[in-house]
VMD Tcl script that draws the C-alpha trace (Angstrom):
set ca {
  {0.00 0.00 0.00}
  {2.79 2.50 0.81}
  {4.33 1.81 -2.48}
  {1.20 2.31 -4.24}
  {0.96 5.75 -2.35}
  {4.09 6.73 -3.52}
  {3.65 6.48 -6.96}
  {0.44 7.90 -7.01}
  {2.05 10.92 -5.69}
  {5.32 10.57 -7.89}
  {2.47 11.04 -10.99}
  {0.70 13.47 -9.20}
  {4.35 15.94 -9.13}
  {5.06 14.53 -12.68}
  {1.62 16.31 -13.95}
  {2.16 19.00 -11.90}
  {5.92 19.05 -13.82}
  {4.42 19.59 -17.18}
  {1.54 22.29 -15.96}
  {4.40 24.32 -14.28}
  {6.07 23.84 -17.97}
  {3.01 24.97 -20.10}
  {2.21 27.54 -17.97}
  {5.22 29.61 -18.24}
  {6.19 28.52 -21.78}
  {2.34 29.76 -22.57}
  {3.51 33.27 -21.76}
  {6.54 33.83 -23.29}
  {6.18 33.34 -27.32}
  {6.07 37.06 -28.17}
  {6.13 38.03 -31.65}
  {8.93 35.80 -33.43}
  {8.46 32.99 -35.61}
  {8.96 30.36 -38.53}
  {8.13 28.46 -41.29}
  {9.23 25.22 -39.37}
  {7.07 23.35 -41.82}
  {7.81 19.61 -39.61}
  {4.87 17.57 -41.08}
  {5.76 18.08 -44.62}
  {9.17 18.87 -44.60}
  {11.22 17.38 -41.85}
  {11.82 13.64 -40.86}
  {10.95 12.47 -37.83}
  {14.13 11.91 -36.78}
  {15.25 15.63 -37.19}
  {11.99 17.33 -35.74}
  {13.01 17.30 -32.24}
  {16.69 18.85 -33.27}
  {15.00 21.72 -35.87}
  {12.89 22.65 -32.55}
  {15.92 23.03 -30.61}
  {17.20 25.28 -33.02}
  {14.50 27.53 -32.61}
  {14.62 27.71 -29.13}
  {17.87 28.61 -29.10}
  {17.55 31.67 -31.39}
  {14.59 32.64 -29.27}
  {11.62 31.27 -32.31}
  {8.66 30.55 -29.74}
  {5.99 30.17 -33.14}
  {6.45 27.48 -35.77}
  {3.98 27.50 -38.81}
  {2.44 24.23 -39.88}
  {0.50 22.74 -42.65}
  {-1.83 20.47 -41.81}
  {-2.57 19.26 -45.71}
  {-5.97 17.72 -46.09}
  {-4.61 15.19 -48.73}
  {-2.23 13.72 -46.69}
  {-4.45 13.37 -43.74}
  {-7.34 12.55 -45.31}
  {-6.30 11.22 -48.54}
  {-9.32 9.44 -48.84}
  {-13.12 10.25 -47.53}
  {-13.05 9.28 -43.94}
  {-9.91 7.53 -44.19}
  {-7.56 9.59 -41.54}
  {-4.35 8.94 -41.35}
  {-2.90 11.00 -37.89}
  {0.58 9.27 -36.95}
  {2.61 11.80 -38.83}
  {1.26 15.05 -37.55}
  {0.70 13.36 -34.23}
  {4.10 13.02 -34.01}
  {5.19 16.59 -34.80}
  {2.44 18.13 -32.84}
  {3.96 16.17 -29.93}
  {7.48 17.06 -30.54}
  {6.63 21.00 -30.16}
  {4.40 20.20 -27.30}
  {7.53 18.79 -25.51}
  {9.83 21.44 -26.47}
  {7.64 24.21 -25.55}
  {6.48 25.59 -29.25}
  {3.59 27.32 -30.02}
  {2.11 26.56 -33.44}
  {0.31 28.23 -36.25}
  {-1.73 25.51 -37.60}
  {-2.74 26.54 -41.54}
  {-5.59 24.52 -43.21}
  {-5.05 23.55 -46.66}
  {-5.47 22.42 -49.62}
  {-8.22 20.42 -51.11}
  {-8.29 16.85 -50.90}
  {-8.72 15.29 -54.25}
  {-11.63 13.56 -53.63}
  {-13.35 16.18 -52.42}
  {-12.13 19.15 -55.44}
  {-14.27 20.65 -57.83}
  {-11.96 20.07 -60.09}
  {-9.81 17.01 -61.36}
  {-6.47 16.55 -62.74}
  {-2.86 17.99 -61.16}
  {-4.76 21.25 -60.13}
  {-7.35 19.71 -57.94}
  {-5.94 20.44 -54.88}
  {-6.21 24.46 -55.90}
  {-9.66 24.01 -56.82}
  {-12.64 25.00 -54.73}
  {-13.81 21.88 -52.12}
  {-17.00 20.33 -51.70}
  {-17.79 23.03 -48.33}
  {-19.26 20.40 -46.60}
  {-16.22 18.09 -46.67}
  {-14.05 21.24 -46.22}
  {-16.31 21.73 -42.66}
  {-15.35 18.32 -41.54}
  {-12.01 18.55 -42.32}
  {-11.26 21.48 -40.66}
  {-13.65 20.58 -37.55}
  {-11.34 17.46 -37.27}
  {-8.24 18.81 -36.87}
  {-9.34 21.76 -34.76}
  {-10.48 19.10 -32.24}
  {-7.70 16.77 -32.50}
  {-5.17 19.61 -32.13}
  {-7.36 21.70 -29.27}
  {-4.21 23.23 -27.63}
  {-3.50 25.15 -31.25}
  {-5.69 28.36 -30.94}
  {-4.31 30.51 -33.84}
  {-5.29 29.03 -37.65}
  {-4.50 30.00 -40.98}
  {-6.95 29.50 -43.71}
  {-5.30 28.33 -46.98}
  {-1.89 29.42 -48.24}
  {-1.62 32.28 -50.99}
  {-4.96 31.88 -52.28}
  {-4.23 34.92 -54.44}
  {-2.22 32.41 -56.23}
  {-3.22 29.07 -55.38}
  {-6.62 28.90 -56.69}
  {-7.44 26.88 -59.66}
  {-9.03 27.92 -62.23}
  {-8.12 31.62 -61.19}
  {-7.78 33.63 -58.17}
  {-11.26 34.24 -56.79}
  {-11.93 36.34 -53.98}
  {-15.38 34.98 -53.40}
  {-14.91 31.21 -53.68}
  {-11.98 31.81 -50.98}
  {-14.27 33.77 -49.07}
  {-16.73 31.32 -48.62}
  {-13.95 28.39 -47.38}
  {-12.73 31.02 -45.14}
  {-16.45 31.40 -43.40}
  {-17.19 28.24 -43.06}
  {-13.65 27.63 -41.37}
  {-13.74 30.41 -39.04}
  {-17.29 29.48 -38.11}
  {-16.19 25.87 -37.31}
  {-13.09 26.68 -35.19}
  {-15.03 28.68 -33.03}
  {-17.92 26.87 -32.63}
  {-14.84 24.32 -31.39}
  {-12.86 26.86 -29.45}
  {-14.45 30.61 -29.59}
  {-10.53 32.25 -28.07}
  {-9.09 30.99 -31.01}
  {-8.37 33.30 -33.71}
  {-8.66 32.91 -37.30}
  {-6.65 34.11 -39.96}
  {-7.00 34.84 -43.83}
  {-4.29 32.74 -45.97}
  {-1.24 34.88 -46.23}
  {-1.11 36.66 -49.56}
  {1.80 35.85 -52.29}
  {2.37 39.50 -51.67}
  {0.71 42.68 -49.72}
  {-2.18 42.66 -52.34}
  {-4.78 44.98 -51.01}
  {-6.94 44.59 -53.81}
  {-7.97 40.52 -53.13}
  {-7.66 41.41 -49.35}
  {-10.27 43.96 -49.88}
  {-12.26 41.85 -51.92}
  {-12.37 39.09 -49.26}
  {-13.79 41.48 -46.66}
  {-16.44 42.52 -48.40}
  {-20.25 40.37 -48.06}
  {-19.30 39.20 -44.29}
  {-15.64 38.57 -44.75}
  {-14.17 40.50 -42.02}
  {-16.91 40.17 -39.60}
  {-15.10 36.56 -40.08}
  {-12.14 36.54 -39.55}
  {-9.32 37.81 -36.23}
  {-6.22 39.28 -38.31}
  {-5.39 39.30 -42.30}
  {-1.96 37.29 -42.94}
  {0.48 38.62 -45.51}
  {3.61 37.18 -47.21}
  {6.70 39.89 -48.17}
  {9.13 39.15 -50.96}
  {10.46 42.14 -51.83}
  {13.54 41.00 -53.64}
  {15.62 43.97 -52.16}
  {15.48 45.64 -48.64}
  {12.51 46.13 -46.79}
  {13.22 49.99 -46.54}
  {14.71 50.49 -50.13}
  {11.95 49.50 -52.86}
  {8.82 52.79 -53.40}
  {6.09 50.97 -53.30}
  {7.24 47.83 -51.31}
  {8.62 49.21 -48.22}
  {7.66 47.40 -45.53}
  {6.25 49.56 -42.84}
  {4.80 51.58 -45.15}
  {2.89 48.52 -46.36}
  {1.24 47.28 -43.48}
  {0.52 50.54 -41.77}
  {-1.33 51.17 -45.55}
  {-2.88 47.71 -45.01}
  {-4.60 48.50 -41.95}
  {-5.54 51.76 -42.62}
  {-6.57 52.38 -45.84}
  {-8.07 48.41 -46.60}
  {-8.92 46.37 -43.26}
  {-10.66 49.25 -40.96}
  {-12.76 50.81 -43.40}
  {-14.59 47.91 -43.42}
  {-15.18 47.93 -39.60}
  {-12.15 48.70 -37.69}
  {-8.54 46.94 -37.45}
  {-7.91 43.93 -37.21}
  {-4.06 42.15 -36.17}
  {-2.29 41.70 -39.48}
  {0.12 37.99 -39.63}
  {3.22 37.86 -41.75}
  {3.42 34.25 -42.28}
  {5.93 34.39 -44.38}
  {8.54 36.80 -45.38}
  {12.10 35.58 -46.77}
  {15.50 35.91 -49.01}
  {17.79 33.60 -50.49}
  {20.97 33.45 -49.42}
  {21.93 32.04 -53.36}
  {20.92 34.91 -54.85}
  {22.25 37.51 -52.29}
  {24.94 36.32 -50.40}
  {25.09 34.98 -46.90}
  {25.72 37.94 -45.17}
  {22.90 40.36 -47.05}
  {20.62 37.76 -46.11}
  {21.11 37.85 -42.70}
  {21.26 42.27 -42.81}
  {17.78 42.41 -44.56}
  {15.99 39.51 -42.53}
  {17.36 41.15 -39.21}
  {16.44 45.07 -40.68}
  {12.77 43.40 -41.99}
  {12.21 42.08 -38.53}
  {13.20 45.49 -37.14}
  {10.82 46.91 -38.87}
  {8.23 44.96 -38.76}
  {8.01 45.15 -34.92}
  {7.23 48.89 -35.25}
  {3.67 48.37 -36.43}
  {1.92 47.42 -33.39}
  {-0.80 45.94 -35.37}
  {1.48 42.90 -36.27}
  {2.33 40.67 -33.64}
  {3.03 37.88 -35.62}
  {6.33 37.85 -37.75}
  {7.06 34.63 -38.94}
  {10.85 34.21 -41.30}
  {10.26 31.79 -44.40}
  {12.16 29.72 -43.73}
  {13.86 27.59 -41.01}
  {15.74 25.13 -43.19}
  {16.81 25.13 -46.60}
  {14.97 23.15 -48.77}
  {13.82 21.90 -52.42}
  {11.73 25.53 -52.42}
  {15.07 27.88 -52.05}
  {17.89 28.78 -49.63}
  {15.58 30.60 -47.89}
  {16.91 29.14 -44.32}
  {18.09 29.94 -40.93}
  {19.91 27.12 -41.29}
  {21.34 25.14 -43.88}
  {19.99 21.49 -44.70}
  {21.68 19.96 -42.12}
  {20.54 22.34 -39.61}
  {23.63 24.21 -39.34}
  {23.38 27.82 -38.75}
  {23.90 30.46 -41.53}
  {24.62 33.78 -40.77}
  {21.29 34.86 -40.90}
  {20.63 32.48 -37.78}
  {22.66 34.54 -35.88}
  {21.68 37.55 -36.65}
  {18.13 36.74 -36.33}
  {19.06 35.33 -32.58}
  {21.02 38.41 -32.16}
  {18.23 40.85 -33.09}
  {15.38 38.73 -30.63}
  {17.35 38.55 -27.80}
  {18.27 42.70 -28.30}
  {14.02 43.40 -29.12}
  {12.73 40.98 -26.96}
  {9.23 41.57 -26.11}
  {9.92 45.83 -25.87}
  {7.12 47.80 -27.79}
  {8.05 51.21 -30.57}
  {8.87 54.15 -29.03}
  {10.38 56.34 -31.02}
  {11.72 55.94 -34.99}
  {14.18 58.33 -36.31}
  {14.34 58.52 -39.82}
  {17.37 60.91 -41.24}
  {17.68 62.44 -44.29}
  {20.69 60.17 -45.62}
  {18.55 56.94 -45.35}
  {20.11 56.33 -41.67}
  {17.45 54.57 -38.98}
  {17.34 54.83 -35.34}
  {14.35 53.17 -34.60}
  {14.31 53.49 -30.62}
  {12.45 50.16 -28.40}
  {11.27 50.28 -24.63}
  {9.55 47.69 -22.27}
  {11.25 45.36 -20.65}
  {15.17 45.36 -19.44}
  {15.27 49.20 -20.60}
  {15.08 51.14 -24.00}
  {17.09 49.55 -26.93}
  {17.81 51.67 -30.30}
  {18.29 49.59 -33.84}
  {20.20 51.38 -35.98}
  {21.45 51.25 -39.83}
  {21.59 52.43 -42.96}
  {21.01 50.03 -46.05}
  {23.15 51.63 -48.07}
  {26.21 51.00 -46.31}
  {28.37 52.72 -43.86}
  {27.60 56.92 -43.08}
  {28.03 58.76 -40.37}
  {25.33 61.09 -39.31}
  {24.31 63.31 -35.91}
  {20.97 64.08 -34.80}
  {19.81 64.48 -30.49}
  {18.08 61.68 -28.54}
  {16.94 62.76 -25.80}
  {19.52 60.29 -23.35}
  {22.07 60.58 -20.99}
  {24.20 58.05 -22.41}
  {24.46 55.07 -25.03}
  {26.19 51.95 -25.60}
  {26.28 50.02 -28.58}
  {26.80 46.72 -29.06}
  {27.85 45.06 -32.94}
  {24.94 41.94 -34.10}
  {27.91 39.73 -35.11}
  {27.50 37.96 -32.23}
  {29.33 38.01 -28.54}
  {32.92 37.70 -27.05}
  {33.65 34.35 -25.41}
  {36.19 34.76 -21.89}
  {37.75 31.91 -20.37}
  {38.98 32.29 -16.44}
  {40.42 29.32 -14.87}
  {41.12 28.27 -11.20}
  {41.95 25.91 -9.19}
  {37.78 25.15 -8.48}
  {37.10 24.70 -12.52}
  {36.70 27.04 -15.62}
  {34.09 29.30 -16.09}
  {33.32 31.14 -19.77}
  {31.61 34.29 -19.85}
  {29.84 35.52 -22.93}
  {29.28 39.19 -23.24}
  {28.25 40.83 -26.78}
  {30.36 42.82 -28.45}
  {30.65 46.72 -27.26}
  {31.47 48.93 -30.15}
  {30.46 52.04 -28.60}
  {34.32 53.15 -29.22}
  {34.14 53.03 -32.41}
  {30.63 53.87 -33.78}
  {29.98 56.35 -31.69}
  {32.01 59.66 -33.28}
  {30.84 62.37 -30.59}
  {28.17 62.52 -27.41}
  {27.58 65.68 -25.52}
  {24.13 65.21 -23.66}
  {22.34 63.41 -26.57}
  {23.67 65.07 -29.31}
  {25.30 61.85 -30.97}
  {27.29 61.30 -34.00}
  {26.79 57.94 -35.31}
  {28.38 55.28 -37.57}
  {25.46 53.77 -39.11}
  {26.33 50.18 -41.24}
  {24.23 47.84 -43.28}
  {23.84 45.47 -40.55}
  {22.04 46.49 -37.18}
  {23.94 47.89 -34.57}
  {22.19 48.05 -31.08}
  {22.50 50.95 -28.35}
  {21.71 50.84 -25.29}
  {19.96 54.10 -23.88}
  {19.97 55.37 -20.27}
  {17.14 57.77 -18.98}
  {15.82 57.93 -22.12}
  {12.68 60.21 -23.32}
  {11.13 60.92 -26.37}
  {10.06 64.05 -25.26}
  {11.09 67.19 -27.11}
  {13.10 65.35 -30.10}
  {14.72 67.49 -32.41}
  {16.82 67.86 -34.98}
  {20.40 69.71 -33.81}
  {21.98 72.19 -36.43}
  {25.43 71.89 -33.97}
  {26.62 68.46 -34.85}
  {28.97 67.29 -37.18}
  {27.50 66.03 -40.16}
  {28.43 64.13 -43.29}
  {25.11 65.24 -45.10}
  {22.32 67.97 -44.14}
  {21.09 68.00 -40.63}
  {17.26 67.52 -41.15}
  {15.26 64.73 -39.47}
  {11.67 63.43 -39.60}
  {11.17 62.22 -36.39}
  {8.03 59.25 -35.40}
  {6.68 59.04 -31.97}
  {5.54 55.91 -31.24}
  {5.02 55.01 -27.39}
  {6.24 57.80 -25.23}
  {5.14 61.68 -26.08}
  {3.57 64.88 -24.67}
  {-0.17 65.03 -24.63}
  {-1.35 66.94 -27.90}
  {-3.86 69.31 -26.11}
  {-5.31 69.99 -29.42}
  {-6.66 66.29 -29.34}
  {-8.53 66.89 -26.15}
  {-12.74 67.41 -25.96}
  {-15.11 67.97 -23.36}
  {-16.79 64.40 -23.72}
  {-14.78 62.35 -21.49}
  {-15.05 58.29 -20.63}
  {-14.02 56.76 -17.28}
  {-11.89 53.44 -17.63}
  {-12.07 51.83 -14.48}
  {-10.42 48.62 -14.03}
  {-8.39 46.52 -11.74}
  {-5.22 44.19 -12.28}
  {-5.04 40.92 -10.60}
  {-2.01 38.04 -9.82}
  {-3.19 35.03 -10.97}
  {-1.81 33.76 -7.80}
  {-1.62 36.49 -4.93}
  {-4.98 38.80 -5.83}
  {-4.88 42.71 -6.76}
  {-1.34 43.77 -7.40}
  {-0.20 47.90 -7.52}
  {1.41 48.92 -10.45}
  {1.28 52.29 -12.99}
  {-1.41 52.41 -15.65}
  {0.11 54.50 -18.89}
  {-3.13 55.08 -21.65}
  {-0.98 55.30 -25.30}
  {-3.59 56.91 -27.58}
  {-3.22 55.68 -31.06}
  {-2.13 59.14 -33.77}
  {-2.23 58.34 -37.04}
  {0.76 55.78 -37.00}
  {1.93 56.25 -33.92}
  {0.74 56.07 -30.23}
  {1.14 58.77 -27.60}
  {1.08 59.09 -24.13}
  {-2.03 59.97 -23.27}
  {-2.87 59.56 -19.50}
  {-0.90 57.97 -16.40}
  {-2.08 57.31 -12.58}
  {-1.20 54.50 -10.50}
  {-3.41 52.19 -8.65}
  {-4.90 51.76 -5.57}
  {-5.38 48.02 -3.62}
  {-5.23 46.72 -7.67}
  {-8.21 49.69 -8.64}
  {-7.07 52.44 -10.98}
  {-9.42 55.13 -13.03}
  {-8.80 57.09 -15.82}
  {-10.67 59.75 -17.54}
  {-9.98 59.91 -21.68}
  {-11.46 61.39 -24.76}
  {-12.59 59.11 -27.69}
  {-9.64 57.30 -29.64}
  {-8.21 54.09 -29.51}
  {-5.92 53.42 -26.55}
  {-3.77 50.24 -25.10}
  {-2.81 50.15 -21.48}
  {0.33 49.39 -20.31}
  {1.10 48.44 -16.66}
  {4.71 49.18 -15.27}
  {5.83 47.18 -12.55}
  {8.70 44.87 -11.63}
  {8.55 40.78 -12.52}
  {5.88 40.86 -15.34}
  {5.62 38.44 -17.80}
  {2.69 40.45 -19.30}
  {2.60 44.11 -19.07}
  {-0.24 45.80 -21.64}
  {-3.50 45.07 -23.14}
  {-5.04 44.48 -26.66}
  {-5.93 48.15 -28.07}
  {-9.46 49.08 -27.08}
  {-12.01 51.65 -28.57}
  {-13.26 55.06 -26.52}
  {-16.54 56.26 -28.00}
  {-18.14 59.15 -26.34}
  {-19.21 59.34 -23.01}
  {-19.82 55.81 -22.45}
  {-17.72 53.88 -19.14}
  {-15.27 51.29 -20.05}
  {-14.39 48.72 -16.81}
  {-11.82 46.19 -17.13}
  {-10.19 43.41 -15.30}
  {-6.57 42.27 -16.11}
  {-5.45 39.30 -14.53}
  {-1.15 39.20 -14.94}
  {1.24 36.18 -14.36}
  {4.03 37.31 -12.22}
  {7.43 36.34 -13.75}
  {8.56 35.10 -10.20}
  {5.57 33.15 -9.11}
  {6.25 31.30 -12.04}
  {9.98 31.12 -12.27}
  {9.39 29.44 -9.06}
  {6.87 26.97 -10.39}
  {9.25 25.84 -12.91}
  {12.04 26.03 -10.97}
  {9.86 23.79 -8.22}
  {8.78 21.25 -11.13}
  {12.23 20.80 -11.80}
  {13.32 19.85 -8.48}
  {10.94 17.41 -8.44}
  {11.91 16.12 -11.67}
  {15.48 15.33 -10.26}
  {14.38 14.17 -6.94}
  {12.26 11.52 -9.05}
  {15.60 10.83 -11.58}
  {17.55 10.21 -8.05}
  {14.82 7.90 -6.82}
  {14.61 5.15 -9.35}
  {18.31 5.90 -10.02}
  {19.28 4.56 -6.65}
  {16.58 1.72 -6.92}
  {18.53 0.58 -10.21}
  {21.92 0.57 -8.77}
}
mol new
graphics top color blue
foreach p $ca { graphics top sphere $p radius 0.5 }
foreach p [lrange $ca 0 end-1] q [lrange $ca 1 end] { graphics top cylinder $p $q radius 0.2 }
display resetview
């Protein structure tokens, strides 16, 4: 009996174990991603190593396909084992998934020959298809419908066959799971016109974000009409909200070949695209095409034996210097040079470059110091003593040499190609201007963006006020006190609009009509602002936030895996 007691409670810490697990892992995916592509691209055998290599750049979203033909190649004949298998291999390494739904099985096409699987499918077939995996695969909440259906559509592109696939879809997951979202199939490019012919008759009342690819061929700063930002802020704008508001916007795929550019320029535009693409607040997916080199291109991380490339690095470089930090401020100058500033966690962090190669260029940032550190990667010490050898890593501090002059924020930078990163101390984007004292290679003007951290515009204010009211609660230990900051959204930007602190978890605020997002600064949060909201008029607006502290749940991992090695020790010393 006392045996049987004690592995009833050695299974009992075991499930606690892999709770503690999915419970911090669940909080920590941010914004980065890949075309991982395991079930139709990667053996068995080499799944659990291509997740490790994700992991270790800092990837916490892997896109899937989940191909009707393959696992349902014929009507009601499923065959499961192989996604199974992948699906478990991310589960186990802590991987969130976007699961896209395509194409059309052959028995259930429109349309026969080699094109059937890009021809419309029999809807009800295409219901139970998608109802089955949605089920099967619960713990995957965010779905893609179809892949470039701009393109992949047989016998042309049609915007209201697709439409109809996507309904039905979006009504089946969420009659399954109504928190999961629902995305359009990415795009073969930004193409506003089939986007905008989707939404139309009911199509954006179904769907949660619109996915896009980006090929661009050059930089994603450098081609008119294909600059990145510029594209998705025009996205969101000027096609998805007229039709009801905004909606999140996915890049599911964005990518260059390192045969056709070089090693090196792939890794400079990937890192500079993923920049960028972080200061549109309206895209918090941003998923690299692709993780591996394969029959479709060298458009990999990593080569085809899962070695790095140089773009692997710099991609791990450029996470782990973003992290999870939010736009503040983007400097554009007049040469081409960026200084796109970042804040949030671990302090503000400025990317800076110039895609056409080296200049050197001063403008003022409001700062009372920097430090910059080179993307190439990090210096590797080696102390020994007599009690063992311990190797420090520290990146690479090129402050020295980058920086040409500082005198209370007026800077004089070396800007590059690749990203350099600079750390900021006391940094405010209040009152940014140009400076007409600094050295200067070419003219001293500046068009400066705001994005996070300004003055109220008083101009903006009315008489017809609405009272937020909420409260923020610990998952674990009730109300906690923090300060609530209201950014207002301005054209492309957002601004500081309000700031109090609460009170026993309770805060109010009084603001005009806009469209705000909260953000809640205190120490040892793993979550620290909410999805943008909508102010109309007069009305009251009361929320409830509930936070996961980062130490309660450091402590539950760090308590699962205590228990973990207490177990290995037990049934170790029963072997021997």
């Amino acid at each position: 009996m006392k045996k049987k007691t004690q592995n009833v409670l050695i299974e009992l810490l075991l499930v606690f174990f892999m709770l503690a697990n999915l419970l911090v892992f669940s909080t920590a995916y941010g914004f980065y991603g890949v075309n991982n592509l395991s079930i139709t691209r990667i053996m068995p055998a080499q799944r659990n190593l291509a997740d490790q290599r994700m992991k270790a750049a800092g990837i916490g979203w892997a896109r899937e396909e989940f191909n009707w033909g393959l696992i349902e190649p014929r009507n009601n004949r499923w065959s499961w084992a192989n996604p199974d298998q992948a699906m478990a291999t991310h589960r186990r390494n802590g991987v969130q998934v976007v699961g896209m739904l395509a194409y059309t099985a052959s028995w259930a096409s429109s349309c026969g020959g080699a094109n059937a699987q890009f021809c419309k499918p029999n809807i009800n077939e295409w219901k139970d298809y998608v109802g089955a995996v949605a089920r099967r695969y619960g713990d995957v909440t965010n779905w893609e419908i179809w892949n470039e259906p701009n393109a992949f559509w047989r016998p042309s592109p049609n915007p209201d066959e697709y439409r109809e696939i996507l309904v039905a879809a979006y009504d089946t997951i969420k009659s399954i799971n109504p928190s999961a979202k629902v995305a359009s199939g990415g795009t073969t490019y930004i193409d506003n016109d089939f986007i905008n012919s989707v939404l139309n008759n009911g199509g954006w009342e179904h769907l949660d974000a619109v996915a896009v690819h980006y090929y661009p061929g050059a930089g994603p700063e450098s081609v008119p009409g294909n600059r990145l930002r510029e594209e998705l802020l025009n996205l969101e704008n000027n096609t998805i909200a007229p039709h009801g508001g905004p909606k999140e916007i996915w890049v599911t795929e964005m990518g260059w070949q390192s045969s056709q550019i070089g090693l090196t320029a792939q890794a400079e535009v990937l890192s500079r695209a993923l920049i960028i693409a972080r200061t549109v607040n309206e895209a918090p997916k941003i998923l690299i095409y692709n993780l591996r080199d394969d029959p479709t291109g060298t458009y990999g991380l990593v080569d085809r034996s899962f070695r790095p490339k140089t773009a692997y690095n710099y991609y791990k470089k450029t996470v782990e210097f973003l992290g999870n930090k939010w736009p503040a401020q983007l400097i554009d100058l007049d040469d081409g040079s960026k200084f796109y500033v970042f804040d949030g966690p671990g302090g503000p962090m400025a990317a800076a470059w110039n895609p056409d190669g080296t200049r050197v260029k001063g403008f003022h940032i409001n700062s009372s110091s920097i430090r910059c550190y080179d993307i190439t990667g990090q210096s590797t010490t080696t102390t020994r003593s007599k009690t063992g050898t311990v190797t420090n890593n520290r990146n690479i501090d090129v402050t020295s040499s980058v920086v040409k002059s500082w005198n209370n924020g007026d800077v004089t930078l070396e800007f590059k190609s690749r990203p350099i990163f600079c750390q900021l101390s006391n940094f405010s984007a209040l009152n940014t201007v140009p400076s007409s004292n600094l050295p200067q290679v070419a003219g001293a003007s500046i068009k400066a963006q705001v994005a996070g951290v300004t003055s109220v515009d008083v101009a903006t204010q009315n008489n017809s006020l609405s009272k937020i009211t909420g409260s923020i609660q610990n998952e674990f230990s009730g109300a906690m006190d923090a300060k609530v900051i209201a950014y207002k959204e301005n054209g492309s930007t957002w601004q500081k609009q309000s700031e109090t602190s609460t009170n026993g978890g309770s805060y109010s605020l009084d603001l005009p009509e806009g469209k705000y997002y909260l953000a809640y600064k205190m120490p040892g949060l793993l979550t620290s602002r909410t999805e943008p909201f909508e102010v109309k008029g007069d009305s009251d607006i009361s929320l409830e936030t509930r936070l996961l502290s980062s130490w309660v749940a450091y402590s539950i991992l760090l308590g699962g895996v205590v228990i973990l090695i207490l177990f290995i020790l037990k049934y170790t010393r029963r072997k021997t």
